[in-house]
N, C-alpha and C positions, 0 to 999 in steps of 0.2 A: 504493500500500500504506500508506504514510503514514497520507494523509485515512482510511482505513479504519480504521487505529489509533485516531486520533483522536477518530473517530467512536465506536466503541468504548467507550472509556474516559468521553467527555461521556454514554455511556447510563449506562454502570455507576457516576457520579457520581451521574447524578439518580438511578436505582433507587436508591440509597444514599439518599438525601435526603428520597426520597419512595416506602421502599418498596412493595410490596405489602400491600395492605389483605388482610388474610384474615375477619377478622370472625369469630370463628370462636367456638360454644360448645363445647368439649370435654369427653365422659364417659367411661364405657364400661358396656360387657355385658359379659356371660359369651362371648360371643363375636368382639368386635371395640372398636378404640378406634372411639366415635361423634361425629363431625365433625358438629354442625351438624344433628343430628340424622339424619344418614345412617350407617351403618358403613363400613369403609374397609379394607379389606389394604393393609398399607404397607411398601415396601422400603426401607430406611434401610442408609446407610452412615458411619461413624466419619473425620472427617477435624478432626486437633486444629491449633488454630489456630495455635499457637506451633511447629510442628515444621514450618511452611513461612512463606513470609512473606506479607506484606498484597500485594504485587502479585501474588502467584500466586492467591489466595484465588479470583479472579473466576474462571480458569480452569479451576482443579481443581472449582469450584462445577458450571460449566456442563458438562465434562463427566461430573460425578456424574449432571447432569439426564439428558444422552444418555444415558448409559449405563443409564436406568429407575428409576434413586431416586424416592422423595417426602421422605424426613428425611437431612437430615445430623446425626447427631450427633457431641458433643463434651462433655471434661469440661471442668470450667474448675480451673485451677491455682492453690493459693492462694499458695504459696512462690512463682510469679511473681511475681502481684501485691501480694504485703504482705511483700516481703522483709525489711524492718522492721517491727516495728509502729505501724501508723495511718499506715506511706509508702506511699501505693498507686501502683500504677505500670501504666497500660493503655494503655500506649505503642505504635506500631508492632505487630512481633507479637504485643503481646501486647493488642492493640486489641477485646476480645472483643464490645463491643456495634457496632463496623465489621463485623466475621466473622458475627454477627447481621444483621445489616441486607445483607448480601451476598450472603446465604444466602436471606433477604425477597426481595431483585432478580430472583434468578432464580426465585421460584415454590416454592421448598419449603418444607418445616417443618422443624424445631429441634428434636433431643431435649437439653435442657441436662445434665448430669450432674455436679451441682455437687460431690459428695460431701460434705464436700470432703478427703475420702480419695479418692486416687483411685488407688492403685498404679501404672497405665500402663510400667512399665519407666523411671518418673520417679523422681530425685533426692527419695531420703527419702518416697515416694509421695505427692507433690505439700504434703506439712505443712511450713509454715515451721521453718526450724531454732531460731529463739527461741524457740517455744513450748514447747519442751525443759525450755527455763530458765524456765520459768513455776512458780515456789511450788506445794508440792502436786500437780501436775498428774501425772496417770495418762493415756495417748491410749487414745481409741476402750473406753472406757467408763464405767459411769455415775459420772464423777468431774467434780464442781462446776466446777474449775478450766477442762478442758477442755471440755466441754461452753460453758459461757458462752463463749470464744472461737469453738467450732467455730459458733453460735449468732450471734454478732453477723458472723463470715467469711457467712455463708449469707447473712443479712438482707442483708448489703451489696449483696449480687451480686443480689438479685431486688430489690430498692429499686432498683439502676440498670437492670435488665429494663423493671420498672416507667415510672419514669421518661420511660423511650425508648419506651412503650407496645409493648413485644417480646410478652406474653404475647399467645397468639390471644384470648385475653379482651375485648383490647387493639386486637384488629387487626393482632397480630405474628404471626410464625410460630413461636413456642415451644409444641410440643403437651406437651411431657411435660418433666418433670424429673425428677431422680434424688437422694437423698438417703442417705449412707454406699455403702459400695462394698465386696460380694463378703462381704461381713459374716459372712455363715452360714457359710463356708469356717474361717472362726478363732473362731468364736464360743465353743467348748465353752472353751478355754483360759482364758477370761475370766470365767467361773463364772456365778453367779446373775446378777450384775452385770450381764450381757449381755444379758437380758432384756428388765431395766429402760431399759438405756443405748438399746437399739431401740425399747421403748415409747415415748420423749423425744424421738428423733429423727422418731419418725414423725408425734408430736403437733407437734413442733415446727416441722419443714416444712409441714404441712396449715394453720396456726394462720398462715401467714406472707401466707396468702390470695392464690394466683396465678391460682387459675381454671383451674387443669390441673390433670389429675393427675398424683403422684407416682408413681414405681418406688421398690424395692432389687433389685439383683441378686441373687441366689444367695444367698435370704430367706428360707427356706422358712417360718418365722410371723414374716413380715411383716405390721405388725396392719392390719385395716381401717381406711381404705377404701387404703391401699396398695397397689399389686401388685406383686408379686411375678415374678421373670422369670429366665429361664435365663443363663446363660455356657457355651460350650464348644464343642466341634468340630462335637456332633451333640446338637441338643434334641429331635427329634421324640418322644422318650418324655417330656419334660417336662408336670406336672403341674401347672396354678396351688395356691394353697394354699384357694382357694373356685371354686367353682361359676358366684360373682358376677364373677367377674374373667378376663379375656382373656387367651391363651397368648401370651408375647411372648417374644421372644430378643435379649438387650440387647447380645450378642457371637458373634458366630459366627466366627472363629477361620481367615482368610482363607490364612493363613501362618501363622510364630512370629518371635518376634523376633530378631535376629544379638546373640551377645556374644563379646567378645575371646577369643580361644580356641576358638573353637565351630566348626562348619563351615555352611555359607548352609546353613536350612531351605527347603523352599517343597511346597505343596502343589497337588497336581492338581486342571486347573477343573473333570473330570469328577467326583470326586470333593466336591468343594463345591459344583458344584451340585447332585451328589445330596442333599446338607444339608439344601440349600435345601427341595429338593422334598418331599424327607419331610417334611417341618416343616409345611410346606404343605397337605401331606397328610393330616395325623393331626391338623388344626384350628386352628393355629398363624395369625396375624394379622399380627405385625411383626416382622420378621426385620433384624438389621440388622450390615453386615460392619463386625470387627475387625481389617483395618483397610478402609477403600476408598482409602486415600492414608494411606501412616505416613510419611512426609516425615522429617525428620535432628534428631537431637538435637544443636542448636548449641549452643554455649557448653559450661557443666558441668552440662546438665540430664540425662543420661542417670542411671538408676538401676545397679541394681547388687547386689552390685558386675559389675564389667563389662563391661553392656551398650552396647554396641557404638555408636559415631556415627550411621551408619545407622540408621532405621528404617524401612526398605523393607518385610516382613513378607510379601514376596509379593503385595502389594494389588495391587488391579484397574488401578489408576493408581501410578504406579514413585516412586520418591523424587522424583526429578527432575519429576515432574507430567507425565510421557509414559504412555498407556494403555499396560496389557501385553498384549498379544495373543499368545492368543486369551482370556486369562482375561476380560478387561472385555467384548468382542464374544461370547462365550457368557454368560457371565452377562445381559447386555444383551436377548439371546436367550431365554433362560428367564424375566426380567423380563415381556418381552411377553406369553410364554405365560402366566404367573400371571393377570396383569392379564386379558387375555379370559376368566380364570375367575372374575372378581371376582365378577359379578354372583351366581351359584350358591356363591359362599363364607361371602359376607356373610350369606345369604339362610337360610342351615342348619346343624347339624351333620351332618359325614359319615358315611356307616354305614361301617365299615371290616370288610372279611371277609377270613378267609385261606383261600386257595383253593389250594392245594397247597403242597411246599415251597418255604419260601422267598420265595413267589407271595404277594402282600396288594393287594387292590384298595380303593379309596375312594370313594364315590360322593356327591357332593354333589346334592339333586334338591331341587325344588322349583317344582309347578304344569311349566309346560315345560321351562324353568329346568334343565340338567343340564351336570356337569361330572366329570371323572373324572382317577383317577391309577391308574397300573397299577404296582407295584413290584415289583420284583426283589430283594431282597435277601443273595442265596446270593453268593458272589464264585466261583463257580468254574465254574460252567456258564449259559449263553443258556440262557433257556427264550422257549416258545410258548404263551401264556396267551389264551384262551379265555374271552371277555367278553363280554355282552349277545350272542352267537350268531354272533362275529366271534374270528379268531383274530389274537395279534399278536404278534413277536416283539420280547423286552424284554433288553437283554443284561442280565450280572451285573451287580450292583452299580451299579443303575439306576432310574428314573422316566420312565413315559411320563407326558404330559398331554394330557388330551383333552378341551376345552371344552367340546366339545357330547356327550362320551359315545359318538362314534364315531369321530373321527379321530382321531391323531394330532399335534398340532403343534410338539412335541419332545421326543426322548428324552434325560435328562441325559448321556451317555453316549456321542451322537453330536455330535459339534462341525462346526458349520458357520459359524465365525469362523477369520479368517484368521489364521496367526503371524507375527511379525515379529521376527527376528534384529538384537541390537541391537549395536552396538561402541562403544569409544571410541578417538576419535583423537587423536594429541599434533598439542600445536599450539605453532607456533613463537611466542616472544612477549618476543622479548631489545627490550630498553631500554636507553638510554643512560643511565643514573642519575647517574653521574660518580663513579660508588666504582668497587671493583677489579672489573675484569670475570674470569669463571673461560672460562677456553677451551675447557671441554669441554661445559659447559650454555651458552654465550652469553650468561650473565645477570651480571649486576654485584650482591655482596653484601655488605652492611657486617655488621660484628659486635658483641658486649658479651657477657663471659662473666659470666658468672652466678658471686657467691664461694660458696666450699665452705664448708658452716657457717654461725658466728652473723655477722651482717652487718648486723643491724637495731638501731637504738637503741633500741625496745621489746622486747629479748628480755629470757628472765628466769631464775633460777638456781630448782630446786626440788628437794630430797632425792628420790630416789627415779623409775618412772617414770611419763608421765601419758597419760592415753586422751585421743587425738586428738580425738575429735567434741565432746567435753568443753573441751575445748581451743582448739580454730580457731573452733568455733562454723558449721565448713562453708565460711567468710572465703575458705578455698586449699582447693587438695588436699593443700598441702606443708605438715613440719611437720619442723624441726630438731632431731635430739635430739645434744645434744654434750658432749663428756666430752674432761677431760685426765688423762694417769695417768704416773706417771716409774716407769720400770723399771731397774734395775740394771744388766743387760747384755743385751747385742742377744736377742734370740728369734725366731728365723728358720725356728720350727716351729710357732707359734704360730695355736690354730683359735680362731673367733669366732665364737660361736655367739646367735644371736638368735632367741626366738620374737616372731611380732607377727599382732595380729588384721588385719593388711594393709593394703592390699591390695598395693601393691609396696614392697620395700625397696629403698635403697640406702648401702651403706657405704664411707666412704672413711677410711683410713688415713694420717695427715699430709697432707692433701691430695688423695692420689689413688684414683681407683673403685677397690675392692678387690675386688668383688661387690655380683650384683642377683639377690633373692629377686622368686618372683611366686606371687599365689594367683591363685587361678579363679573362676568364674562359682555354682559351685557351695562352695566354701569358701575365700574373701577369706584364709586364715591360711596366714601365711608364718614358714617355718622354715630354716633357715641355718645350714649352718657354711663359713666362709669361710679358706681358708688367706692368713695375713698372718706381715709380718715385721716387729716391735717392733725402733725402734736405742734404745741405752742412753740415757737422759734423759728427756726426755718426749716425750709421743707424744700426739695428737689424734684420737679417734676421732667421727665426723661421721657422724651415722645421717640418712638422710633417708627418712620416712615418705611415703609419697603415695596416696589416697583413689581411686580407679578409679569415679566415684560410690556413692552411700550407699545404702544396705539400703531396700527398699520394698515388700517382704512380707514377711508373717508374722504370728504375732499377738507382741506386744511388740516389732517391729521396732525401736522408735523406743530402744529398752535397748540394742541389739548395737554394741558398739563398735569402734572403730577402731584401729589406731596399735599400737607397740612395748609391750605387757603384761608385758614376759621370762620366761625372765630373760636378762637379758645379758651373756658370759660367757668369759672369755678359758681357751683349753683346751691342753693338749699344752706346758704352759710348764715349763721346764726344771726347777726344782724338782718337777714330778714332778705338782703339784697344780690345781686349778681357782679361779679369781676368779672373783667374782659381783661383778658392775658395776652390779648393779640397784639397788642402794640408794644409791649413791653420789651426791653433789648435781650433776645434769645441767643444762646451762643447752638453753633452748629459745625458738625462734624460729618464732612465725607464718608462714609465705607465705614466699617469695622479695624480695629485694631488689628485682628487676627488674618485679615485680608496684605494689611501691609506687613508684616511679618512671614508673610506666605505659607501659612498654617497648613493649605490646603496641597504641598507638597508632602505634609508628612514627615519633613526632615528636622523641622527644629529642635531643640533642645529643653524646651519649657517642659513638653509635657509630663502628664502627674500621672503616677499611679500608685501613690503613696497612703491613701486613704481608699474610704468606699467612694465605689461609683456610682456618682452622682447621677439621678434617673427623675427624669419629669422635671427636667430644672430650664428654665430658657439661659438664653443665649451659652450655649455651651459646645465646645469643637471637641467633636469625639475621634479616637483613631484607633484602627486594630490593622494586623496581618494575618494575611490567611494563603490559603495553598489553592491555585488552580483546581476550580471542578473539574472532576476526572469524563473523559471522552469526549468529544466534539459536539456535544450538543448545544445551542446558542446559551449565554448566560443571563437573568438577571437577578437583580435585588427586590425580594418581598420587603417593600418598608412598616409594612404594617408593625405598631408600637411608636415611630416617631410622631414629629406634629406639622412641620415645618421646613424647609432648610435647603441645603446645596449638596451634594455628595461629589466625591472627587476619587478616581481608582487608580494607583501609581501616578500623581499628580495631573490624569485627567479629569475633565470634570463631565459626569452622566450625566449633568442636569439636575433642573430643582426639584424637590420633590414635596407631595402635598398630600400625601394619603388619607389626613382628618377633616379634610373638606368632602362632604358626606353629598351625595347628589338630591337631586331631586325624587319624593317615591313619586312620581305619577308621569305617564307615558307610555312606560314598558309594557309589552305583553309578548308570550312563549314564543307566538309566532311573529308574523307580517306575510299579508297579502303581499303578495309581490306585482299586484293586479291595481292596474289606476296609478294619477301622476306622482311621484316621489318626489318628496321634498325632507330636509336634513332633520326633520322632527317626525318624521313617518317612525322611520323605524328604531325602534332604542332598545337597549338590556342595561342589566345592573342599578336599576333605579335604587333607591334607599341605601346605597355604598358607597365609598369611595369612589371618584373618578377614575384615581389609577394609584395601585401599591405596587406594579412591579415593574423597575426602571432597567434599559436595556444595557448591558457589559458587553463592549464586543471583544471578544477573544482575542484577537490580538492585542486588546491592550493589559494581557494577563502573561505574567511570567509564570514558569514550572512553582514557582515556591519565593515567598517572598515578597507578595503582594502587600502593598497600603491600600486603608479604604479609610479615607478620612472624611465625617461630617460635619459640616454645620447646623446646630439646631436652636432656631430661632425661640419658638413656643416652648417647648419641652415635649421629651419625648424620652422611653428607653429602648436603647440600641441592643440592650441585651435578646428584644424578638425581632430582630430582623434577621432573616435568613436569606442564601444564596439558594438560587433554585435552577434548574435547569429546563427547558423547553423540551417537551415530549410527546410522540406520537402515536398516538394508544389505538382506536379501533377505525379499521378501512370499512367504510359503506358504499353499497351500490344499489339501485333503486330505478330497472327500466320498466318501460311495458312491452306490452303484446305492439301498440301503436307507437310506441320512438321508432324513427327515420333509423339504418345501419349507424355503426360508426362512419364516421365521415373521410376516413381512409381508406374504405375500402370503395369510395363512389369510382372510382380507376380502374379498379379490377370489375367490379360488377361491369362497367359498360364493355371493357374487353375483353371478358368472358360470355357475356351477353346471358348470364343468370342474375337475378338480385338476391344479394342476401338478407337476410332477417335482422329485427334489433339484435344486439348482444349486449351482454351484462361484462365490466372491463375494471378487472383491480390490477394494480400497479404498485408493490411497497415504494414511502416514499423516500428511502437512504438506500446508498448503494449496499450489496452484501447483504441485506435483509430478505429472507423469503416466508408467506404466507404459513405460519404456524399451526392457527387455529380458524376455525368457523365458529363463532360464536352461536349466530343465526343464519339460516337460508329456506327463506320461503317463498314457493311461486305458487300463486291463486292470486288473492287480494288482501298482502300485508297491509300492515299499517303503520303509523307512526314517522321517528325517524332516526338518525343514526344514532344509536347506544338505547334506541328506546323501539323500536322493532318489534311487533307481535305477528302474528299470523292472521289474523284478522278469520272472516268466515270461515274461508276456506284454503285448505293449502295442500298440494303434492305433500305423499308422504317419500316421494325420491328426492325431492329436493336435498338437502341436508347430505346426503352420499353423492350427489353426482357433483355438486359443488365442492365437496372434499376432495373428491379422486379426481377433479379439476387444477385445485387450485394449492393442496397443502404441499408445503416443499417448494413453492415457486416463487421466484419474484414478482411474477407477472400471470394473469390466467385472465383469458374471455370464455364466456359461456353464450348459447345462444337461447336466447327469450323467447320459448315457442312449446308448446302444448307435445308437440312432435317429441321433445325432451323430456318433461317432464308429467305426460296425463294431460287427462282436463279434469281438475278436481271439481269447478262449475260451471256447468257451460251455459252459454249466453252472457257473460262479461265478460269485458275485456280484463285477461289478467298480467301481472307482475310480479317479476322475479327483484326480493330484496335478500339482500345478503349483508352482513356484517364480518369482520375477519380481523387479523389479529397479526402484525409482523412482528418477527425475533430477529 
């Protein structure tokens, strides 16, 4: 296994080195981007390079390829890379002409989306924080200041394209680039100005001479020779803004994104593929999923406020870079089918007729040349649609395709990709460090609390109070606000009342947490009154602000500020009256103490483990070492027992975590119709939990032995139950009928055999070296249920159960074929289905 790795890695070196030559002229028509002088339908999926790392890159690549892409796209992030101005930094993940060239190895194209606005659920929607402070400067429109920056950011990034000859111009795989982002969404707010500001940008990307064409998204006068292209769940009624220009969809909306507070969105594949297929359908060219891999916002890149560590999004491929099944193996499926319609797509436009309710057929012809779509679009009733002199049933809220205008080779609707049930398991992983070991985790922890208040020898004293982002510059999330005040005599009824544009507060009284304010996802402003008790003399009140990442939509986003605004205000005080704190001269402190000491390395010298461990206490930086989980399974941290904080593994940082922000109960249910329009509040799980306890580790930033995993914990929290866990893939499900269309690979051999074959039933383990163990269940009549939850329902074959065994145990891979002829007719007169559950070792 070794030498295979090995091997492996010396290919994807040289690809790297010596990509793929594509050679390529790129234009377009009114109906296709043209490659070379050919037209092309393209399946493009979203996988951003910084939300996973450069060892994963090859992986998630190749399987983007299996799965039936031609484009990866990606934006590129400029607050990445010019976190200062003129320090540029394309380091590791943030290596974007390696993720170029990787993307080159395996064969595909590149859609770049420089913007370099890019909103993504990114931190300040990917705009450096300094350009804030930039004299004069208006963002995202026609203002001198900002323009000349967003202008020389763009040039940079296609001078280094260049360079590395990336453009297909070039011989690279960059077919398209993108220029501002989602614009026409906020544009009215920006007045005339917004016109002009899009005229500049469009001139001024074309003017930059790449030899591709440019996009805007969600542009509707996006000026020539730009195109113009969709965002959203469902485009197939999208309209370019000319005649001249090809229908393309630059986000199709695969899932939605998790933020703190919310409950996991995720969306049905039957329903996205229907997306697809429409689009498909009604003329549409290049389709491309938001996300196909949304991998974890590490560090403090998540936007906001809120959004969540996670960015899973439901993609085809899971945070972790494990496929989801069945989402990736049906899509994968309908891939195919497009593609054997390519030749009849490229070739025409379709005549689209509607032929009853709800009923719309599509007919792509030309010379022999024919390809069809049948749609459904009622959500409530199966019809039987009646086509060139052939009848076919289409359920609701569906698409058949039919390459040649008479068969069938898959309905969106029916899935014939397996599921896979995944877990996580804890994993033992105690080390001997030589600090205090806790006896209930096994693990040895040193400590350093963090002081309450001013602590820094840069703080500063200023009347009145002052807006964070204005303030930090973005530097921390943390931001000190501290006051002394001398009272006469005790007040032990005394309310504290704070407003603050957010995102969390926290207040402490002489020292100790008195209360913690939280805003949302939806409005970051926190309001407080906190019951405290004032003793006679003086008294120290310690606000600590903290950022939950920065605002990245809107129009004026870059104005909405952060932090304590008040007023600030001591209430219910024995004289009967109100004090206003707010004008009073506060001193304030950047960042934490333990930030500038760089705690979050793990190497200092302060830490304690000299007493007990200290547990449920705020502000306090926890550290332990531990030993790589054993075997290759993706890794994370169950943080369940903290409250709050930042975590850091060998001096990187996973991101924030927030496991005691408790969601919403109401929304959720077992299932979801996957029937009728989708929108990001459809479909939900986990209501009354957590948003997210378990933050992603990627392996390679884990050594054999010797590992640091340092916290920060704002609230309080004990580290003693957090555990390392590993991602695991417990039972294979399969679930056709009598009426699923073949597999969609075999439509090649059926026409050149000139027999059709039947549905089949198709497991697949999903690790190499794993073969089918066990059959848990295997029933064919009319099971029920679904994966791990399986009955037999009325009726069922009493062969089932054996012929699925002596099918399928011992293998990596077995099809069955779904048919009465196999298995009896346990009832006749309904349609029946072969479900099976299975078990890989």
């Amino acid at each position: 296994m070794r030498g295979t790795q090995i091997l492996f890695v010396l290919f994807w070196v040289v690809g790297i080195v010596a990509h793929v030559s594509f050679c390529a002229n790129v234009s377009y028509d009114h109906r296709a981007l043209v490659i070379d002088g050919k037209r092309r339908v393209l399946i493009s999926g979203s996988i951003h390079y910084p939300r996973s790392t450069a060892e994963m890159w090859p992986d998630l690549i190749q399987k983007s390829k299996d799965g039936g892409l031609d484009v990866i796209e990606t934006y590129v992030f400029w607050n990445l890379h010019e976190p200062v101005r003129n320090q540029f930094d394309f380091e590791g993940r943030n290596d974007l002409v390696k993720f170029v060239k990787t993307v080159a190895a395996a064969g595909l194209y590149v859609h770049l989306r420089i913007g370099p606005y890019v909103c993504a659920e990114w931190n300040y929607g990917g705009l450096p924080l300094w350009l804030h402070f930039t004299p004069g400067i208006q963002f995202r429109t026609d203002n001198e200041p900002f323009k000349a920056e967003m202008q020389r950011f763009t040039a940079k990034i296609v001078d280094m394209m260049k360079q590395e000859k990336l453009y297909a111009s070039q011989g690279g795989p960059i077919i398209l680039s993108q220029i501002e982002n989602e614009y026409g969404n906020v544009e009215g707010s920006y007045g005339s100005a917004a016109k002009s500001y899009i005229n500049w940008a469009a001139k001024m990307a074309t003017s930059l001479d790449t030899g591709v064409p440019w996009v805007m998204c969600q542009q509707s006068d996006a000026p020539n020779p730009i195109i113009n292209t969709c965002n959203g769940f469902y485009c197939d009624q999208f309209t370019p803004n000319s005649n001249q220009k090809p229908k393309m969809w630059t986000e199709n909306w695969s899932g939605w994104f998790l933020f703190f507070g919310g409950a996991v969105p995720y969306r049905p594949v039957e329903d996205l593929a229907f997306s697809v297929a429409r689009f498909y359908q009604r003329g549409g060219t290049l389709q491309n999923y938001y996300m196909y891999h949304g991998g974890t916002n590490f560090g403090r890149t998540s936007g906001g406020p809120f959004v969540a560590t996670s960015y899973d999004y439901d993609a085809p491929i899971d945070e972790y870079g494990i496929v989801r099944q069945p989402k990736w193996g049906h899509l994968k499926d309908l891939h195919k089918a497009i593609k054997l319609c390519e030749k009849a797509l490229i070739s025409t436009d379709p005549t689209i007729k509607s032929i009853g309710s709800n009923i719309e057929t599509a007919v792509y012809k030309t010379g022999s040349v024919c390809a069809a779509f049948l749609a459904n679009v009622g959500t409530g009733s199966d019809a039987v649609v009646n086509f060139n002199g052939n009848k076919y049933s289409v359920p609701a809220w569906s698409v058949s395709i039919l390459p040649d205008c008479k068969n069938v080779v898959l309905n969106t609707a029916k899935v014939n990709s397996a599921t896979t049930i995944s877990s996580f398991k804890s994993e033992s992983l105690k080390e001997d460090a030589g600090t205090l070991e806790d006896s209930v985790s096994g693990w040895s922890w040193s400590w350093i609390s963090e002081p309450v208040g001013i602590s820094k020898a840069d703080a500063f004293k200023k009347t009145g109070l002052v807006e964070q982002i204005n303030t930090t510059a973005d530097r921390s999330d943390y931001l000190w606000y501290s006051l002394s005040i001398d009272v006469k005599e005790v007040e032990p009824q005394a309310l504290l009342h704070i407003e603050s544009l957010g995102h969390i507060l926290h207040a402490f009284i002489n020292g100790k947490l008195a209360g913690t304010g939280y805003g949302n996802s939806g409005k970051g402003k926190v309001t407080v009154e906190i019951p405290i008790t004032l003793v006679a003399g003086k008294n120290t009140i310690d606000l600590l602000s903290v950022t939950v990442g920065l605002q990245n939509y809107g129009a004026f986003f870059d104005t909405w500020g952060a932090g304590i605004t008040g007023p600030v205000q001591l209430k219910g005080l024995k004289s009967g009256g109100t004090l206003d704190l707010s004008s009073q001269q506060w001193t304030y402190q950047v960042g934490l103490n333990g930030e500038e000491l760089g705690l979050s390395s793990g190497t200092s010298e302060q830490w304690s483990s000299q007493s007990a461990l200290p547990k449920k206490q705020p502000l306090t930086w926890y550290k332990t070492t531990f030993a790589v989980p054993s075997g290759s399974n993706p890794v994370a941290i169950d943080f369940t027992g903290m409250g709050k904080g930042e975590a850091w593994v060998n001096g990187q940082s996973i991101g924030r975590y927030l496991p005691t922000y408790i969601n919403w109960n109401k929304g959720c249910t077992d299932s979801c119709n996957y029937r009728g329009a989708y929108s990001s509040s459809k479909c939900l799980k986990n209501c009354g939990k957590p948003s997210q306890t378990l933050y992603h580790v990627p392996r390679s930033w884990l050594q054999p032995n010797g590992n640091t995993l340092v916290l920060f914990e704002e609230m309080g929290g004990d580290p003693t139950q957090i555990s390392f866990v590993t991602k695991q893939i417990g039972s294979l499900c399969a679930h056709v009928s009598e009426s699923h269309p073949p597999p969609v690979e075999l439509w090649n051999s059926d026409r050149e055999s000139g027999t059709k074959q039947g549905p089949m039933l198709s497991l697949e383990c999903p690790y190499p070296n794993q073969v089918i163990s066990s059959i848990k269940l295997a029933s064919f009549g009319t099971p029920e249920g679904t994966c791990g939850n399986f009955n037999h329902g009325r009726c069922s074959s009493k062969r089932a159960l054996s012929i699925v065994q002596k099918a399928c145990i011992g293998m990596s891979s077995c099809r069955i074929g779904v048919s009465t002829s196999a298995f009896g007719d346990p009832c006749s007169g309904v349609t029946k289905s072969l479900a099976v559950e299975a078990v890989c070792a």
